[in-house]
N, C-alpha and C positions, 0 to 999 in steps of 0.2 A: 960343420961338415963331419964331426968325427962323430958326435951325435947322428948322423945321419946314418953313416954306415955300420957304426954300434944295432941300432934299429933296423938296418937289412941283417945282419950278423945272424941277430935273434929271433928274427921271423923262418931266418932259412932255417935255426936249430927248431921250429917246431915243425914236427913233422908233418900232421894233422894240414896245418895255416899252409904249409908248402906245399901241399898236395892239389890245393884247395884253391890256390894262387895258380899254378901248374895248369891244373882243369880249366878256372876261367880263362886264364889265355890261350889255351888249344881250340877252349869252342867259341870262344869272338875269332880267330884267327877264321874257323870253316867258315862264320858269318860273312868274314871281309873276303874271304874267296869268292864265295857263292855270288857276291853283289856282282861279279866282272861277268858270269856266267850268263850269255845272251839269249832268249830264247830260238828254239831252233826254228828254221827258215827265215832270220832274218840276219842280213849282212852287218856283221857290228860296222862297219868301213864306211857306213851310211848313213849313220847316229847325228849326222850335223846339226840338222833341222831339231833333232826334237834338245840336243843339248843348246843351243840356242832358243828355245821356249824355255826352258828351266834354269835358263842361266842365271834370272830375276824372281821378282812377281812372287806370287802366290804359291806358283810351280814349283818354284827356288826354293822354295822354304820347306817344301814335301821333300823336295829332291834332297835336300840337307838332312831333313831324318832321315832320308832311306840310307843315307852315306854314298848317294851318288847311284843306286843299282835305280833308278827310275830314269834319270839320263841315261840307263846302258842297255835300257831296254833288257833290263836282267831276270831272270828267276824270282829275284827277291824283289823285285821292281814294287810290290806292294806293300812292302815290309810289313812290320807290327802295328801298324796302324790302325787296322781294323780289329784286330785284338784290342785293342783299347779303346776304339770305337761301339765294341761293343760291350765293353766293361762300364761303358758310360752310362750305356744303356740299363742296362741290367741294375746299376743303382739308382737308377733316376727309377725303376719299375718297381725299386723294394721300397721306395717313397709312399706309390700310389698305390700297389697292387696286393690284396691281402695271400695272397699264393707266395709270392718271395718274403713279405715279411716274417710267414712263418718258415720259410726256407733258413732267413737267419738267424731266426731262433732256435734252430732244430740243429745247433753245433756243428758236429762234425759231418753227420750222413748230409744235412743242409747246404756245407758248403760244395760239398761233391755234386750234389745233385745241382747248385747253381752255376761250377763251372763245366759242367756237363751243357749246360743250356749255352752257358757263356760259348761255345766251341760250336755249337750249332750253329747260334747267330753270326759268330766270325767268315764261317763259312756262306752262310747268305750276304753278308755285307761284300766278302769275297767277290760274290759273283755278280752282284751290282758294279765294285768297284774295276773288277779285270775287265768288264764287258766296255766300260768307259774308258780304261786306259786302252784297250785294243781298238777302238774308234780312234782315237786320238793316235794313235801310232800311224793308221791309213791315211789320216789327214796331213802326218808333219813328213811322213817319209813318200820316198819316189816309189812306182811301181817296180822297178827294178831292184830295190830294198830286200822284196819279199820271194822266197825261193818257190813257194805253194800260193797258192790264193785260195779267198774260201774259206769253207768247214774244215780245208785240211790243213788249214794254218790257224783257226779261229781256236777249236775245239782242243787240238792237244797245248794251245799256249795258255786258253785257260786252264786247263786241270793244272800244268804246270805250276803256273802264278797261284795256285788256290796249294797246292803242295809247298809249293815255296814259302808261303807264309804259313802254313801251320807246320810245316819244320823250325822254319826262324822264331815261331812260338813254344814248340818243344826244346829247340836249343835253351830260352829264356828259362824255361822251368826246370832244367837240366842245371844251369847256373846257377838258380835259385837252391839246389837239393843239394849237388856236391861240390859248388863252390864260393868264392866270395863273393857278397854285396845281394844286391836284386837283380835278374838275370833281364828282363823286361828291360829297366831301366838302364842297364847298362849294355845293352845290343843300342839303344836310342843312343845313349851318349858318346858310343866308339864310333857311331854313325854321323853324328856331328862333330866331331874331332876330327874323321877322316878329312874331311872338307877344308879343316882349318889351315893344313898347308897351303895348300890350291891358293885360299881366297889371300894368309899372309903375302904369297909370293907376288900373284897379280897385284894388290894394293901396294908392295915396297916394288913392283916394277914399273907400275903407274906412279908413282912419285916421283921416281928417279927420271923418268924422263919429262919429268917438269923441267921446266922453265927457273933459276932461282934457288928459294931456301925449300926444296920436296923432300929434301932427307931429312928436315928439321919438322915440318908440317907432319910426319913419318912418325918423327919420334914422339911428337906432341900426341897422335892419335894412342900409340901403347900406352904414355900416360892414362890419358882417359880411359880405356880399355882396362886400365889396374885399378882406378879408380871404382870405375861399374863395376867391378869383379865384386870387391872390397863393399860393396855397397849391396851387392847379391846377398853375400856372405850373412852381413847384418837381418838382411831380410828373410833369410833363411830360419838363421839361429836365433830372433829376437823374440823375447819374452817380456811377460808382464809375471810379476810373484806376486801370490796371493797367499797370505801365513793363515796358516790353519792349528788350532794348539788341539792336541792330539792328549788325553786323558791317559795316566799307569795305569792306576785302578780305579773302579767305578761301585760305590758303596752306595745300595739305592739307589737314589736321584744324584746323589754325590758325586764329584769327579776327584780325586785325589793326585797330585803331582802334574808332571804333564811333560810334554818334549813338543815345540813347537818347529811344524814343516811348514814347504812351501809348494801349491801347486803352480807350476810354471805353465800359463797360459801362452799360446804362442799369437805374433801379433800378424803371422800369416801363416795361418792352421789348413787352408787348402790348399798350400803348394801353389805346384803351376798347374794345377785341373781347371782354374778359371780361365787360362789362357787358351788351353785346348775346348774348353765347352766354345768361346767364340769365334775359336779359329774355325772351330767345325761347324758352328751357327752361321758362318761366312761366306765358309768355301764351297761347302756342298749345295746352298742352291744355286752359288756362282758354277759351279761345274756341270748342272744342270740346264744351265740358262746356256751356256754357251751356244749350245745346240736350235737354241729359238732362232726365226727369223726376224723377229720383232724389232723395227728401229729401237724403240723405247727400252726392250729389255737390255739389244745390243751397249744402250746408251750408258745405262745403270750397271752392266759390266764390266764394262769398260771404268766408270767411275768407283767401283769399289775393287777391286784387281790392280788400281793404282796403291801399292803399301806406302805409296809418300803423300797421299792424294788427302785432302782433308775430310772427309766421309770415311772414308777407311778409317782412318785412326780415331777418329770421333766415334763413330760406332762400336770400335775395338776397344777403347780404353771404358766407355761405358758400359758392352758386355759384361768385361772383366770386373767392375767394379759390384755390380748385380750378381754375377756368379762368385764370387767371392763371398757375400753375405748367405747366399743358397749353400756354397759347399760347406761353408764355414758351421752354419745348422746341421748339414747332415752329420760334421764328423765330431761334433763338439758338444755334448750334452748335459747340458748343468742338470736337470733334473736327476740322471744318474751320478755327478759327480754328488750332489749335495746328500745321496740317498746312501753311497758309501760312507764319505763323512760321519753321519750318522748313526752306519754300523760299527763304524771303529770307533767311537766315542770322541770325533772332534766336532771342533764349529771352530767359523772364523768371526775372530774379536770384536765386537759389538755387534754383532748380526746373527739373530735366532737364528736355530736351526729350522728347515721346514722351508716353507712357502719362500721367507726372508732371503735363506741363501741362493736359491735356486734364483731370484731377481735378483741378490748382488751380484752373484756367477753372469749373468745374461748383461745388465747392464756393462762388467766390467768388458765383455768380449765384445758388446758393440762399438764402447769405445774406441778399445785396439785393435778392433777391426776395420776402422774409418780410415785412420791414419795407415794402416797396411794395405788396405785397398786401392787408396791412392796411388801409393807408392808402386804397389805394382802394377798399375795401369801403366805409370811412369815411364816405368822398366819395358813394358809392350811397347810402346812405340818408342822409345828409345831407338830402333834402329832407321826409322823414318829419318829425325832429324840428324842420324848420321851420314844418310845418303843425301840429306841435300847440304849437307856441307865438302861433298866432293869426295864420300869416301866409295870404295868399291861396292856393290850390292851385296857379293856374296861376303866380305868381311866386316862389315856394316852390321849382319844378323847377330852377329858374338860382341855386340857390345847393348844387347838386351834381347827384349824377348825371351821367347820358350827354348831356345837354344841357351842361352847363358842361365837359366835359370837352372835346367834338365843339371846342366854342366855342375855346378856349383853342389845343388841338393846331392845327386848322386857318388862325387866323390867323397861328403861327407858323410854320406850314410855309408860307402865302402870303407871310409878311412876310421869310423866308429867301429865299425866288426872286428878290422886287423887289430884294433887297440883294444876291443875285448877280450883276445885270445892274448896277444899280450898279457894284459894284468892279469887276466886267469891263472895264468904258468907263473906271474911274478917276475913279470919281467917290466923293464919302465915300457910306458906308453910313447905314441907319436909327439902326445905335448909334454911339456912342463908346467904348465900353469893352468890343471884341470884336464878334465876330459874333454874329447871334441862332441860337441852338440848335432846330431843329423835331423833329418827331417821324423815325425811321427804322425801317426795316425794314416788313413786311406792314402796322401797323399805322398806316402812314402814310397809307393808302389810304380810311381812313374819319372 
């Protein structure tokens, strides 16, 4: 404890870190405003219907990233979603497309010019996605809901919802520039957090009026809950080291001396972008279908819209597993690692430089990326078999999936910055026993 507040003491004496801490919590604070904020002509007082579709399901889990503004029929009802939906986009095109690849190579003017496009697209995704949540809104609510009908309730609620989201995307980039952590990531994570009262309280209410031992059942689930957490954590920060002896001087062909590193290969180097490529491989042509009248399509709707349903999680855990190896390619390149190696005069111990290392680097990342693939499939439907052992739906999602995972990544990439400035100034860090590890690479971003 005294450690602890020693650690606020010195955060609050940097000026810079506290300005910076300040900032971030005044612009999530306008974030969690804006969620309550209804759009106009429709009576908040008559939200039943559609919070009851979003109380589970698929909906449930949109409704948890938004932090509840898609139940409120809110402003931000779309949140950042589509920003990162179209971020998705955009690097799946510099795969294929010789236009964006040389976007990335082109540095600085490249990146500009990609999230230029990037903002375009959000904006088209926008208007796909607001056109579909304002359908669904005339479906779940009464006529008497709505104070206009029409173009004159359709047209200013989109521009609205299309403004709402690229504000709640300038807030993120605003976070990112003069405050702590990733401004993106951390709108997501205050958004699932907000939730986490809600679903604690229903689930220790629904216990208690069990029948028996429900406050024991209760405490049994927090274990578990500490457990998964604890097991995130691993999966986050786990590494594979690969010693590399690195040359003083280099006489000729001769290597003289030497000081031997370590590259730390990570054993889940995509994050949670594989969880997001299937959620959205899932759910979008599920939100498209809904609309058919087709028994057959109805049928297959209805069967994968079940998150406890055995096709859903079969399907989910084997995306993930697939996207996993895909992202894992995009952001991890041994041909470039082994081509630095080589300009700084190392190699690793018994494996030529050249061709050699580039297939040790590849072999060793498919390895550890078997065993973290799994695991994180694991973690994806982890919340499946919490709900069929009797736990609530919406507290059920915080003990896996893309919500614990968001959770977990982001506060250690926020709690690795504050400890940078820390040691900067010469001050102790959050740990004692090394530094904290966050996420890196593309997937640090969400």
């Amino acid at each position: 404890m005294r450690k602890l507040i020693d650690t606020l003491k010195n955060i609050y004496k940097i000026e810079e870190l506290r300005t910076r801490i300040n900032t971030t919590l005044l612009l999530l604070l306008v974030y969690r405003l804006g969620s309550f904020i209804a759009l106009p002509g429709i009576d908040p007082m008559q939200l039943g219907n559609l919070k009851n579709q979003t109380a589970d399901g698929l909906l449930g889990l949109l409704n948890t990233f938004s932090g509840g503004a898609f139940s409120n029929a809110s402003i931000f009802a779309l949140g950042i979603m589509p920003y990162i939906t179209a971020s998705i986009v955009i690097q799946l095109l510099g795969l294929a497309v010789p236009y964006f690849q040389r976007l990335q190579r082109d540095g600085e003017s490249g990146r500009n010019k990609i999230n230029q496009i990037t903002r375009f697209l959000t904006v088209g995704i926008l208007l796909l996605q607001g056109t579909g949540y304002l359908t669904n809104l005339h479906y779940q609510l009464p006529e008497s809901a709505f104070a206009v009908e029409g173009a004159f309730f359709t047209v200013p609620a989109m521009i609205l919802m299309c403004a709402g989201s690229m504000f709640v995307m300038w807030l993120g980039e605003k976070i990112t520039d003069k405050g702590i952590g990733n401004g993106i990531s951390l709108i997501i994570m205050i958004g699932i957090i907000s939730r986490l009262p809600f679903a604690f309280v229903a689930e220790f209410g629904s216990r208690m009026a069990e029948q028996g031992a429900g406050f024991l059942m209760f405490v049994v689930e927090l274990i578990l809950l500490f457990v998964v957490f604890m097991l995130s954590i691993l999966l986050v920060q786990g590494t594979r080291k690969v010693p590399v002896q690195y040359a003083k001087r280099i006489v000729g062909n001769k290597q003289y001396g030497g000081v031997r590193q370590y590259i730390p290969l990570k054993v889940n180097a995509a994050g949670v972008m594989p969880i997001i490529f299937a959620q959205a491989l899932v759910v979008v042509p599920i939100s498209f279908a809904r609309f058919s009248g087709s028994d057959g399509v109805s049928s297959s709707v209805s069967a994968f819209s079940d998150i406890t349903g055995f096709w859903y999680n079969f399907v989910m855990a084997l995306l993930v597993i697939v996207f996993t190896y895909f992202y894992t390619a995009i952001t991890v390149n041994p041909v470039q690692m082994a081509e630095d190696m080589k300009k700084n005069g190392g190699f690793i111990p018994g494996v030529k430089p050249g061709k050699k290392t580039v297939e040790f680097l590849d072999t060793v990342m498919s390895r550890i990326t078997l065993p973290g693939s799994f695991f994180l499939a694991f973690v994806t439907i982890l919340p499946a078999f919490a709900m069929m052992l009797g736990i609530n739906s919406q507290f059920a999602n915080f003990f896996g999936g893309t919500s614990l995972l968001i959770l977990v990544g982001v506060v250690l990439d926020t709690l690795q910055q504050i400890e940078s400035h820390l040691l900067m100034r010469h001050y102790d860090g959050l740990m004692k026993d090394g530094r904290i590890k966050g996420r890196v690479g593309g997937a640090a971003a969400i």
